[in-house]
C-alpha positions as CSV (number, residue, x, y, z in Angstrom):
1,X,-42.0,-24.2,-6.9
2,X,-41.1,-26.1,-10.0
3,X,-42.6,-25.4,-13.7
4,X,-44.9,-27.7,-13.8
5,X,-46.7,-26.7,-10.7
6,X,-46.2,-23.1,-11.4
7,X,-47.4,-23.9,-15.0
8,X,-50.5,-26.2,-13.9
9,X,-51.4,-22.6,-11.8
10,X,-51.1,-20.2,-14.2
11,X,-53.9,-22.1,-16.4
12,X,-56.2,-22.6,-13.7
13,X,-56.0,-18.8,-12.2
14,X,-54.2,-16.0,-14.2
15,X,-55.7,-14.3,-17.3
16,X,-52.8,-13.5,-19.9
17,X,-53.5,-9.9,-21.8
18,X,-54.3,-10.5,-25.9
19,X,-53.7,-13.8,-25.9
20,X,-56.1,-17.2,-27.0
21,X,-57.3,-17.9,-23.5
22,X,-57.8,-21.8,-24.8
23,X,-54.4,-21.8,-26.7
24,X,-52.6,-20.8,-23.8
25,X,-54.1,-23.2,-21.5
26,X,-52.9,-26.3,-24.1
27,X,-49.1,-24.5,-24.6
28,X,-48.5,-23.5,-20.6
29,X,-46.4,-20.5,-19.2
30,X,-42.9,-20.0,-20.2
31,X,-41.9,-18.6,-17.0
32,X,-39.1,-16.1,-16.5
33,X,-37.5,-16.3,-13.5
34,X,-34.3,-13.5,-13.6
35,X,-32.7,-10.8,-16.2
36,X,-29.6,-9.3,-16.2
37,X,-28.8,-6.9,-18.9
38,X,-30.3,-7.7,-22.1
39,X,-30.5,-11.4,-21.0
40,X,-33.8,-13.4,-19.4
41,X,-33.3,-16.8,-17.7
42,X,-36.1,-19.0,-17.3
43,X,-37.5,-21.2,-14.9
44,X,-35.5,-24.3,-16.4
45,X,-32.3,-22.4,-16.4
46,X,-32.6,-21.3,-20.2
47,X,-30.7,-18.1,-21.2
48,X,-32.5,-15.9,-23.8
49,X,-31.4,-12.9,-25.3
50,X,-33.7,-10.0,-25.2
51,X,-34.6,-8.5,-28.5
52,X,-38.1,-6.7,-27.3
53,X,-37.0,-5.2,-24.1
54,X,-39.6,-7.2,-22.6
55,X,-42.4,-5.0,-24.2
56,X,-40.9,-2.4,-26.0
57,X,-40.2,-1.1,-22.4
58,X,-37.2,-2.3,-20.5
59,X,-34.6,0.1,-22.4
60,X,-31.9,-0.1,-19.5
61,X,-31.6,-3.4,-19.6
62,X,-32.7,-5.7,-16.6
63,X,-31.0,-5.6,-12.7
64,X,-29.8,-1.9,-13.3
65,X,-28.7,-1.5,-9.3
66,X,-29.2,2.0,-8.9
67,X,-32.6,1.6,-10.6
68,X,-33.5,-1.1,-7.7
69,X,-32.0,1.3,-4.8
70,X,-33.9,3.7,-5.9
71,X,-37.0,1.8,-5.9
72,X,-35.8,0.5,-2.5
73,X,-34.7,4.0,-1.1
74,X,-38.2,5.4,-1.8
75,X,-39.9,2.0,-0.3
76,X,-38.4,2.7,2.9
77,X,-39.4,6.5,3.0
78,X,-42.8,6.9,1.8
79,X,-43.8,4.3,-0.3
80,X,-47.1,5.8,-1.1
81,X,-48.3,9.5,-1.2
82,X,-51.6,10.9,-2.7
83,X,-51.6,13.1,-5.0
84,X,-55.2,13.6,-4.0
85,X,-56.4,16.9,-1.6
86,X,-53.3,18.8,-2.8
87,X,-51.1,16.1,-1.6
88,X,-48.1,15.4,-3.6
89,X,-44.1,14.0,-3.2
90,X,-40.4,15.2,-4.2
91,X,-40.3,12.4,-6.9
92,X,-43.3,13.0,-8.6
93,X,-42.8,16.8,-8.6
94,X,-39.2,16.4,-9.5
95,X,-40.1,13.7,-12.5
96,X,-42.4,16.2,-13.9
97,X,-40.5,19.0,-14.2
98,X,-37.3,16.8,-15.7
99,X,-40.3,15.4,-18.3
100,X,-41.6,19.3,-19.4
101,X,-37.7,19.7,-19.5
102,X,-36.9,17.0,-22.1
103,X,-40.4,17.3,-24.1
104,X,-41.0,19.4,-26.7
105,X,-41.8,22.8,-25.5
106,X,-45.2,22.8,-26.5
107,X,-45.8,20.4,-23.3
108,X,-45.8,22.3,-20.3
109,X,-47.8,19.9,-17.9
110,X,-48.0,16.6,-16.6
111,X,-50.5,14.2,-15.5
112,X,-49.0,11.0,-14.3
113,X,-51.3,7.5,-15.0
114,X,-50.5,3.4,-14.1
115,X,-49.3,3.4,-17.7
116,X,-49.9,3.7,-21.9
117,X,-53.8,2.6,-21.7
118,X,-54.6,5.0,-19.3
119,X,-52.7,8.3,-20.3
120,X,-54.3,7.8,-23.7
121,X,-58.0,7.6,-21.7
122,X,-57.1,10.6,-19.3
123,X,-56.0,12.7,-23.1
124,X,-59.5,11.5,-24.1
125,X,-61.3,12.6,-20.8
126,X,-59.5,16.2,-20.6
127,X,-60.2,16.7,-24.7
128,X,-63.6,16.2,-23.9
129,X,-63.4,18.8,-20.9
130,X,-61.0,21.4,-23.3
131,X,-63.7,21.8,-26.0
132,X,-66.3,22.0,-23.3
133,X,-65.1,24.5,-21.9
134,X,-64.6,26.6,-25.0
135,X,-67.7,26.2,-25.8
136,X,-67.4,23.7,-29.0
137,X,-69.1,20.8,-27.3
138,X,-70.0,19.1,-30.6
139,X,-66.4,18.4,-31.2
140,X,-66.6,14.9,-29.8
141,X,-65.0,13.0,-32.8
142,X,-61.6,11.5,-32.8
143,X,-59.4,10.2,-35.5
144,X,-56.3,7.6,-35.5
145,X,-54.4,5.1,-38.3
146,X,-55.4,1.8,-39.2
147,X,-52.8,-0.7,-37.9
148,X,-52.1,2.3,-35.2
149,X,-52.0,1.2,-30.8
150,X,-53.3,3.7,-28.8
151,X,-53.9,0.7,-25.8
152,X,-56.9,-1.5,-25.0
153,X,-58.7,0.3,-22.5
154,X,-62.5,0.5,-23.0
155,X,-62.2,3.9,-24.9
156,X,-58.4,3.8,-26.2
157,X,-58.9,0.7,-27.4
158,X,-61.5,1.9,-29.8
159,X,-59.0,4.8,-31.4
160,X,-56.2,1.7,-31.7
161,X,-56.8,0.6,-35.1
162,X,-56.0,-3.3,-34.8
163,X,-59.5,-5.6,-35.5
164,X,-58.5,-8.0,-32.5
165,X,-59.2,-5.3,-29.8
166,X,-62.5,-4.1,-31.2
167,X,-64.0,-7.6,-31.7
168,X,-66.8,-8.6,-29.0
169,X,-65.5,-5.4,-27.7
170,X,-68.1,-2.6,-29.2
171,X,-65.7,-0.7,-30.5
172,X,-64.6,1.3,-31.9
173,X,-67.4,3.7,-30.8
174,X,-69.5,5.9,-33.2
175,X,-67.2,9.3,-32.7
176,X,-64.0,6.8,-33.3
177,X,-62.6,7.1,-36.9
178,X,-59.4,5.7,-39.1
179,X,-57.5,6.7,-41.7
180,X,-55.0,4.3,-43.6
181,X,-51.4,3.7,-42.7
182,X,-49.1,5.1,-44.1
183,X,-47.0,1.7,-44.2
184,X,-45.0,2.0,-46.8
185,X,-44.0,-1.2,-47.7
186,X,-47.9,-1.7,-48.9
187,X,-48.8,1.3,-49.3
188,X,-51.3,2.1,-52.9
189,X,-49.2,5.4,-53.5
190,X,-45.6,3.7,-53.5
191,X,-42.8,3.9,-52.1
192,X,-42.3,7.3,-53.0
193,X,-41.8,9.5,-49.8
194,X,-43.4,12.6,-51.3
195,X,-46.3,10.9,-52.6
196,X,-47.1,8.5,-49.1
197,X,-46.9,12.1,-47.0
198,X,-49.6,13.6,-49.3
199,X,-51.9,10.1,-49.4
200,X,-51.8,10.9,-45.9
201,X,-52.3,14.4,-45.6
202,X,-55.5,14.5,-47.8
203,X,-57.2,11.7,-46.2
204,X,-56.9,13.3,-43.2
205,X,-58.1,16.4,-44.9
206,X,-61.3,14.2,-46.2
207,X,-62.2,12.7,-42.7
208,X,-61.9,15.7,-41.3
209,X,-64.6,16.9,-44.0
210,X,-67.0,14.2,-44.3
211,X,-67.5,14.6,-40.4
212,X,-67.6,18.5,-40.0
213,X,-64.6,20.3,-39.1
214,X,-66.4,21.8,-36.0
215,X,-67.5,17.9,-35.1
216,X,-63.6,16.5,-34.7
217,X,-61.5,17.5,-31.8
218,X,-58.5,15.4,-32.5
219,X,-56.1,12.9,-34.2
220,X,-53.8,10.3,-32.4
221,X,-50.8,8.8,-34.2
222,X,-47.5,7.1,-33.0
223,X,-44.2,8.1,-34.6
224,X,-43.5,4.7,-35.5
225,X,-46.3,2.4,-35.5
226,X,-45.5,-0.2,-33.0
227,X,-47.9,-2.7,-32.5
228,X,-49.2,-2.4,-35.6
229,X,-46.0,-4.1,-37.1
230,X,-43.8,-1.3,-37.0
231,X,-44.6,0.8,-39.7
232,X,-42.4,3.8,-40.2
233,X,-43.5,6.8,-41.8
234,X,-40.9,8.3,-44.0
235,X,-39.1,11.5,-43.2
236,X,-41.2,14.6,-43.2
237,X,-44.3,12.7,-42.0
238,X,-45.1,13.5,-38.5
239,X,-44.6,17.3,-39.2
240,X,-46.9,17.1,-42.0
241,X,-49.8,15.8,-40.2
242,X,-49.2,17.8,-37.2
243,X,-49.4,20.9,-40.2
244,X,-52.6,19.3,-41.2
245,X,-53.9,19.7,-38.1
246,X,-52.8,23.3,-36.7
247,X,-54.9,24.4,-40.1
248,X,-58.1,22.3,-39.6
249,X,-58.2,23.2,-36.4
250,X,-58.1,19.6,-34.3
251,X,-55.8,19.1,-31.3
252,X,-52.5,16.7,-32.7
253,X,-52.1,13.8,-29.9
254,X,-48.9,12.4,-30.2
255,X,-48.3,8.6,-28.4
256,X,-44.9,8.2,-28.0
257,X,-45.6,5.4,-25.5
258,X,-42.9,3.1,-27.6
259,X,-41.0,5.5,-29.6
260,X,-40.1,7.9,-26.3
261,X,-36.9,7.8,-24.0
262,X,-34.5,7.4,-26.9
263,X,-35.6,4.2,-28.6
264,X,-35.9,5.9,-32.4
265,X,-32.8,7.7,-31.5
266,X,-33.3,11.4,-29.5
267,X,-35.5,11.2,-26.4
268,X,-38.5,11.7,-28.2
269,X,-39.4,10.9,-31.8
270,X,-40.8,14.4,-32.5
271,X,-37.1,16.2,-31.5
272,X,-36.0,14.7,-35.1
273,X,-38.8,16.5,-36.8
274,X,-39.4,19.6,-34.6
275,X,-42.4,18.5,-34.0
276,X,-44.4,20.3,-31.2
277,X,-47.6,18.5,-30.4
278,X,-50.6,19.8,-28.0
279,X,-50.7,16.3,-26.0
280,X,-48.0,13.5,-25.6
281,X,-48.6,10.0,-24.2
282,X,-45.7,8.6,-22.5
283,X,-45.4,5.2,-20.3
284,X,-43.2,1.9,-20.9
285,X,-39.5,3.4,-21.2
286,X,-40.5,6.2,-18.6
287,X,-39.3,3.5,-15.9
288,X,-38.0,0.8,-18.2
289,X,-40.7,-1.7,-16.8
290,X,-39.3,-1.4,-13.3
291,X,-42.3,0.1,-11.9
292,X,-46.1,1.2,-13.8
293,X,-46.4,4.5,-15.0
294,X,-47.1,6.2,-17.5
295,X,-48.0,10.4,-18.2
296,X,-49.9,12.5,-20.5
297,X,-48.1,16.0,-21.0
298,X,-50.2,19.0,-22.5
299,X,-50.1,22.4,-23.5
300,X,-50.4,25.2,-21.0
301,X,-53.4,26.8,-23.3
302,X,-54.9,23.0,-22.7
303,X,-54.7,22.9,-19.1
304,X,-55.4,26.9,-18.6
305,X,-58.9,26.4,-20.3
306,X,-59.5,23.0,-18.1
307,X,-58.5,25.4,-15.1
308,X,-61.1,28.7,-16.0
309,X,-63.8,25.9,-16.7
310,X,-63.7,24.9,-13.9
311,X,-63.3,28.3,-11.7
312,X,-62.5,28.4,-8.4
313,X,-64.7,26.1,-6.8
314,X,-65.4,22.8,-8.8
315,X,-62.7,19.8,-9.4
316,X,-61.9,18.4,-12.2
317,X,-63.2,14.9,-12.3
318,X,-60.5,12.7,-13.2
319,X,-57.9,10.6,-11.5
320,X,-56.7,7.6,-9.9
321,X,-55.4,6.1,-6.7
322,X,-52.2,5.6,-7.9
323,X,-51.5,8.7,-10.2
324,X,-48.1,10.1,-9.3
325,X,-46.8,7.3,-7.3
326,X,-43.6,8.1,-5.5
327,X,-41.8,4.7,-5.6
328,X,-42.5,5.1,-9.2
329,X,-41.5,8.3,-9.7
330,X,-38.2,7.9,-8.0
331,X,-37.8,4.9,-10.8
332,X,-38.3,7.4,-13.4
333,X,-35.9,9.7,-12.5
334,X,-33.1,7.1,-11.9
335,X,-34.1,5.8,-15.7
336,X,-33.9,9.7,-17.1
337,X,-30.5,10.4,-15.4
338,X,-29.1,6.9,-16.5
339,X,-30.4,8.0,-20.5
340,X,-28.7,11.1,-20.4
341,X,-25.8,11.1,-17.5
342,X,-25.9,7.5,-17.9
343,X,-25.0,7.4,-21.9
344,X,-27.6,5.0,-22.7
345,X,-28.8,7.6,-25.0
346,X,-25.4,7.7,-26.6
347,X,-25.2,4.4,-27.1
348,X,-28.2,3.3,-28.1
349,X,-27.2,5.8,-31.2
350,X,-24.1,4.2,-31.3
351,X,-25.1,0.6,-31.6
352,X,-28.1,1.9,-34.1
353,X,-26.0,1.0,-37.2
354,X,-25.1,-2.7,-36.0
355,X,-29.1,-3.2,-35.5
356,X,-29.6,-1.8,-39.4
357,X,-27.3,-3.3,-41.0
358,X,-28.0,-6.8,-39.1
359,X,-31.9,-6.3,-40.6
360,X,-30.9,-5.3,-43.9
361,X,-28.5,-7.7,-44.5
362,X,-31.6,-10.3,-44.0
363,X,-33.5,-8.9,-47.3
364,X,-31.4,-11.7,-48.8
365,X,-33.0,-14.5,-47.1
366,X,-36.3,-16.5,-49.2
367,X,-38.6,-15.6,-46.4
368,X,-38.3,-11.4,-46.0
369,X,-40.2,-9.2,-48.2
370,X,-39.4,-5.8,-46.2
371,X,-36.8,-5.0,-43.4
372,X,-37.4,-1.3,-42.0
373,X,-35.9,0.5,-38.8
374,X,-35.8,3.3,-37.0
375,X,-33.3,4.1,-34.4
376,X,-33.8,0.3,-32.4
377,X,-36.9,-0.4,-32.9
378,X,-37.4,-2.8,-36.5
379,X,-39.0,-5.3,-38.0
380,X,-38.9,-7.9,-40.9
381,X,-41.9,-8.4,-43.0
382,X,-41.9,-12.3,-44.1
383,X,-43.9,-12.8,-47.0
384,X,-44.8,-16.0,-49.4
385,X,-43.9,-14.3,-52.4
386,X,-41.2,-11.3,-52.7
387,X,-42.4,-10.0,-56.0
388,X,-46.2,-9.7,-55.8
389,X,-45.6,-9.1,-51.6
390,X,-48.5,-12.0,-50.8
391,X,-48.6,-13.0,-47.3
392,X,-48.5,-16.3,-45.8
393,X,-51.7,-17.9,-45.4
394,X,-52.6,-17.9,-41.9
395,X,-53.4,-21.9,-41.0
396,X,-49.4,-22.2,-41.6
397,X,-49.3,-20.4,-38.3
398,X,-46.0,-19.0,-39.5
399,X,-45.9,-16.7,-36.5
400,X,-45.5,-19.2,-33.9
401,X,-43.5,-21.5,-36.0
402,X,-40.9,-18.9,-35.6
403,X,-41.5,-18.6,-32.0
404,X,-41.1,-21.6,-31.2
405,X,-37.6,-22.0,-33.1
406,X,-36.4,-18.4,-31.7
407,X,-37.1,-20.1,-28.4
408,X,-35.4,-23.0,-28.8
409,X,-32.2,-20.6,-30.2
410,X,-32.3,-18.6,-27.5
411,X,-34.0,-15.5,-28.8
412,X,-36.8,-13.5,-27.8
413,X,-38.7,-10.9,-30.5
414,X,-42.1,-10.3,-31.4
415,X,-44.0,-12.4,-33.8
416,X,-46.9,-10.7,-35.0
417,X,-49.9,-12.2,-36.1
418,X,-49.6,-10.9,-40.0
419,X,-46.2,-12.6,-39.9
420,X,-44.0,-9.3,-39.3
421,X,-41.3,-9.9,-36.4
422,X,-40.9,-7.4,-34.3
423,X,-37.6,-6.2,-32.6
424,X,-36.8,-3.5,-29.6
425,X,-33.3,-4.5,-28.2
426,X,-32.3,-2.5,-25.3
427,X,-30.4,0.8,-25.3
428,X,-27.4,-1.0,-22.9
429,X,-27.2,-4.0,-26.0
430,X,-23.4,-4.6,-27.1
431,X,-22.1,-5.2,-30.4
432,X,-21.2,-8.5,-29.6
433,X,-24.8,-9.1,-28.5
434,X,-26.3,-7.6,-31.8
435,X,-24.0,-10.1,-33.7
436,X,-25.7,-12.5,-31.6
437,X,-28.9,-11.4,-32.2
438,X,-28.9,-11.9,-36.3
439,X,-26.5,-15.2,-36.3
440,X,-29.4,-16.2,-33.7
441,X,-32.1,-15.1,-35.6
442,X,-30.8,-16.0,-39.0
443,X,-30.6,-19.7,-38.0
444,X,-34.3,-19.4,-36.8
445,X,-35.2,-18.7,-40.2
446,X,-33.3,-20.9,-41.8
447,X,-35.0,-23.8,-39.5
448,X,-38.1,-22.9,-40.2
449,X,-37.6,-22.5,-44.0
450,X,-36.3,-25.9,-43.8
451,X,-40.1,-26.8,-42.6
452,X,-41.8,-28.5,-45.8
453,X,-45.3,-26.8,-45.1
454,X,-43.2,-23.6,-45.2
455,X,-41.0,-24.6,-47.9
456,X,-44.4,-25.8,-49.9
457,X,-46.3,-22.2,-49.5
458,X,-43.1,-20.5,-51.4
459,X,-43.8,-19.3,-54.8
């Protein structure tokens, strides 16, 4: 079908996630037709370099053949197994074992969702069922970062702390708190490491108090804050507020839905901190987009007080049709072997300094305030003025100005809506293709500082 068909389609029937329903039917579909690699093709035969990994997620790069075979192998054997009535498969079995293998060793279970939204609900749900069962049933309150993604499910979306997924949505819900970011480029206690890590620590030290210590069961946080404009924490961070918690006495949810399978460096963010958490999310680089699926890992003291709650008898009432999907699964463990057997570990830690330096170097340009990174996922802040950081006033519509001219160079990143540009390049990317990358994107900002409404809101 051509693009303009395909396009006329697309406005008439299909409902695009977070986006401006009315926007999108004036712009049209940019459809994507093939990927190789870390390059995407269109449907008018435009190459574009992949700088997101589609979302955050496709960390082998696209048209990995052993990926597809073993998609296809698993097709043609069972393509579909409950995991329902004590039903289950080799490749889900197998995938969680290899996960409780890699994961910190706090995590000694796995329950396998459709994805990030939905392992965050399912931690949620069997929270709820944990403190239940130990007979604390008041502690029903949950806390999480401004700025911080925890998905946009009805009830995750409430802990993500981003205003466009609460609004018209009745969220976030009563028992649904937030503390500030650490963020430090904006952040009221400096820049200074020490003092951002304690800002931190006592506020969640205050929440905790203002709402009872035997009212709040737990607090959600991403390594790296992803969709929130990638805000990283400094060093030292995570394993403070995962101290905090252990000694007020809440569970310490770690989402690692972007920062897991080797995108900040090791496997999972917590390995460079030692950090052992009482629940993980996990999804998106699980399967590098191949195939939906996503997990929640737990501790064994979790799941054994689930298990004597509900004695010998009763369930335990959650799951879904597709929990533990074998086609799936047998993705996943193609994407795990090919991250550690594979080397794309290795050389996603190799390539990590070409990606920093490439960031960096762009301080120098008149439209970025703040470049930050960790491992290969980054960002560049672009403010209006350097010195008093002000942001771009939003009518300027500075996001999809550089969209549009990333487009039209070839180049695909994230352009949030606060102005921050997002980037995620794939663990297979080159050095030759990170080169790319930052002549690419450099010449996109240059175009667009060359724009005299942009060129006008400079101070």
């Amino acid at each position: 079908m051509s693009s303009h068909y395909l396009q006329a389609l697309d406005r008439q029937h299909l409902i695009h996630p977070v986006t401006n329903f009315h926007g999108h039917e004036k712009r049209g579909a940019t459809i994507l037709a093939s990927g190789k690699g870390s390059w995407l093709r269109d449907n008018d035969g435009n190459e574009l370099l992949d700088a997101f990994s589609g979302l955050w997620c496709v960390n082998t790069g696209y048209g990995v053949e052993s990926i597809v075979r073993a998609a296809t192998e698993q097709m043609q054997r069972l393509p579909y197994a409950t995991g329902y009535f004590s039903f289950g498969s080799e490749p889900a079995i197998r995938l969680a074992a290899r996960l409780v293998e890699l994961a910190p060793a706090s995590l000694e279970r796995v329950y396998f969702t459709q994805g990030g939204s939905d392992a965050v609900d399912a931690a949620i749900r069997y929270i709820a069922y944990y403190y239940n069962a130990l007979g604390k049933p008041s502690k029903k309150h949950f806390i999480a970062l401004e700025r911080g993604y925890h998905g946009s499910s009805s009830t995750g979306a409430g802990l993500t702390g981003l205003p466009v997924f609460h609004r018209n949505f009745d969220l976030p819900k009563e028992n649904q708190h937030h503390i500030a970011s650490p963020y430090p480029y904006r952040n009221p206690a400096g820049q200074d490491d020490t003092a951002i890590i304690a800002a931190s620590v006592q506020a969640l030290r205050d929440k905790v108090a203002e709402l009872g210590a035997d009212n709040v069961a737990a607090f959600f946080c991403e390594p790296i804050q992803g969709s929130g404009g990638v805000i990283v924490p400094p060093v030292g961070w995570l394993k403070a507020m995962r101290e905090a918690c252990r000694s007020l006495d809440i569970l310490f949810a770690v989402d690692e839905v972007i920062t897991g399978f080797g995108r900040t460096g090791p496997m999972f963010a917590c390995e460079a901190e030692q950090v052992d958490p009482d629940l993980m999310t996990v999804a998106k680089g699980l399967t590098a987009g191949y195939s939906p699926m996503g997990a929640l890992l737990m501790s064994e003291a979790i799941y054994q007080a689930i298990a004597d709650a509900a004695g010998p008898d009763l369930a335990v009432g959650h799951g879904q049709t597709y929990s533990a999907h074998p086609v799936s699964a047998a993705v996943g463990l193609e994407v795990l072997r090919l991250y550690t057997e594979g080397g794309l570990l290795a050389n996603g830690v190799a390539q990590t300094p070409h990606f920093t330096r490439g960031l960096q170097e762009l301080l120098s340009h008149p439209l970025v305030g703040d470049a930050r990174s960790r491992g290969l996922v980054g960002a560049l802040e672009l403010v209006a003025d350097k010195d008093s950081k002000r942001r771009f006033d939003p009518a300027l519509r500075l996001p999809d100005r550089i969209s549009e001219a990333a487009y039209r160079n070839g180049l695909v990143f994230r352009a949030f809506g606060d102005s921050i540009l997002g980037f995620a390049p794939a663990l297979c990317y080159t050095a030759d293709e990170f080169g790319l990358l930052f002549e690419r994107l450099k010449a996109t900002l240059d175009q667009v500082l060359e724009q005299p409404e942009v060129r006008k809101s400079l101070s």
